[in-house]
C-alpha positions in Angstrom: 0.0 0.0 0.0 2.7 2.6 1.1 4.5 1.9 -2.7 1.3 2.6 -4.2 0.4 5.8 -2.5 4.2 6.9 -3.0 4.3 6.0 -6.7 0.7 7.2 -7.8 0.4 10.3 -5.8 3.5 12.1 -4.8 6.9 12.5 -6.4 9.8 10.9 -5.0 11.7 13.9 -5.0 9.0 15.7 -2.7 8.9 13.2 0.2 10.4 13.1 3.5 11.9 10.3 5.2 12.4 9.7 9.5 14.2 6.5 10.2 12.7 6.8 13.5 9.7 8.5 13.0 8.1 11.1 14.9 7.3 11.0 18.5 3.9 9.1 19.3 4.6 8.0 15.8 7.4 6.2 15.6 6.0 3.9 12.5 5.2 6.2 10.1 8.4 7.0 8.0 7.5 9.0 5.0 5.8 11.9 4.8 5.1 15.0 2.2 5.1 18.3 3.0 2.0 20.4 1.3 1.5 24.0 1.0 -1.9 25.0 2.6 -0.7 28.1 0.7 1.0 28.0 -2.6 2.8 31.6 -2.4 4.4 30.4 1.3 6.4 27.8 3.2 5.1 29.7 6.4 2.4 26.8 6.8 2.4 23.3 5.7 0.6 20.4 6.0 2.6 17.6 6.8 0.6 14.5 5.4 1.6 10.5 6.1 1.9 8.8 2.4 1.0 5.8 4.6 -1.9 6.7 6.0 -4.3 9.5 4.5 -5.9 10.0 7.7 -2.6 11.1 9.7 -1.6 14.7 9.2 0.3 17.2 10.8 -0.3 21.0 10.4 3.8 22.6 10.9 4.9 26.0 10.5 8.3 27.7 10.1 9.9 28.7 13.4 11.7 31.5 12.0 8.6 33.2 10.7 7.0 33.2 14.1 10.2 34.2 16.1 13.4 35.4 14.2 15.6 34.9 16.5 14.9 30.9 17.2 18.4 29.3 17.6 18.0 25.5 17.3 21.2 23.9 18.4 21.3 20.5 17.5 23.8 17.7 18.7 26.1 16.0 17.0 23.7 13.2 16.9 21.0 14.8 15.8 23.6 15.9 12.4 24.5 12.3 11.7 21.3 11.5 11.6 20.3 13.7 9.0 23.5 12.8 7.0 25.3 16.2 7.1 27.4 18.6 9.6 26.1 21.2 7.0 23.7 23.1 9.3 22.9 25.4 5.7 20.8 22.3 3.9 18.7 22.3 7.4 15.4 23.5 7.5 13.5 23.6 10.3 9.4 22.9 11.4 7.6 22.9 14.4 4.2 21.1 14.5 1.4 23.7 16.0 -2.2 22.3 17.4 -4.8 24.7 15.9 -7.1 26.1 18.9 -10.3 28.2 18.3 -8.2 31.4 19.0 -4.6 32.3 19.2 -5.0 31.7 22.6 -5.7 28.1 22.1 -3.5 27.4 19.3 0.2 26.3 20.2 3.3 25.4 18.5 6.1 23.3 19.3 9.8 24.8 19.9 11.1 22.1 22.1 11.2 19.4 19.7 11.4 20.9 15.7 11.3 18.5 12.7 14.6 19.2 11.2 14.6 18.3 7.5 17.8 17.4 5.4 16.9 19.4 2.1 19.8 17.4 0.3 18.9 13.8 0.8 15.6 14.3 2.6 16.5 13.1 5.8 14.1 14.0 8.4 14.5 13.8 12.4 12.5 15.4 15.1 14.7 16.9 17.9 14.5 17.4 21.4 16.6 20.8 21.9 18.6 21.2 25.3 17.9 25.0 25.2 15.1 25.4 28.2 14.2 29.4 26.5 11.6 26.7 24.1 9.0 25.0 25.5 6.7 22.1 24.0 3.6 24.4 24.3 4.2 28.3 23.0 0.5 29.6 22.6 0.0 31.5 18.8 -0.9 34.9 20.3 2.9 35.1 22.1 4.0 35.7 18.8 1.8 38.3 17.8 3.4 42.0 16.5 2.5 44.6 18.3 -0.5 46.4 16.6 -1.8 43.4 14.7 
């Protein structure tokens, strides 16, 4: 089933791969990331080409606080196949709320995406400034 799904729907060169899958989730390996809008990698879906019904809404970090310093270990680089910290881009996967207020995102533990070979690993950061649970509406500018 998972050949078909990758072969007939997605291309190859699209799809994301996690040896060890992400937490909660350890056996689903691939995944594709898809715009929910086609002018911006601000938000993505992130949907399982294993199972349609498994998705994951992640957003870039960066976007919602510039100055996010993900330090990963030297672990966390041979996993992804590189010490090339430039081919790294980073996701962190937000739970959509009613409200701001009730919408969080993830800085603890970012997806951390090898854009070379594809490589995908979620992290947990040592840094204790990120927390698993960052509500939307901290990020807010002022005046929006």
């Amino acid at each position: 089933m998972e050949e078909v799904m990758k072969s007939s729907l997605f291309v190859e060169e699209e799809l994301i791969y996690f040896r060890e899958g992400l937490f909660g989730f350890e056996e689903y390996k691939t995944f594709i990331p898809l715009p929910v809008d086609e002018t911006s990698d601000v938000v993505l879906c992130l949907q399982s080409t294993q199972d349609p019904g498994l998705s994951f809404i992640i957003m870039n970090p960066f976007y919602l606080k510039e100055d996010y310093q993900p330090d990963l270990s030297p672990a966390d680089y041979k996993k992804l196949g590189t010490e090339d910290a430039t081919l790294l881009s980073f996701y962190v996967i937000c739970v959509i709320g009613t409200s701001s207020e009730k919408s969080t995102v993830n800085l603890k533990c970012p997806i951390v995406v090898n854009t070379e070979n594809r490589q995908a690993v979620q992290v947990i950061l040592a840094s204790e400034e990120y927390r698993m649970r960052h509500t939307l509406n901290e990020f807010q500018k002022k005046g929006e």
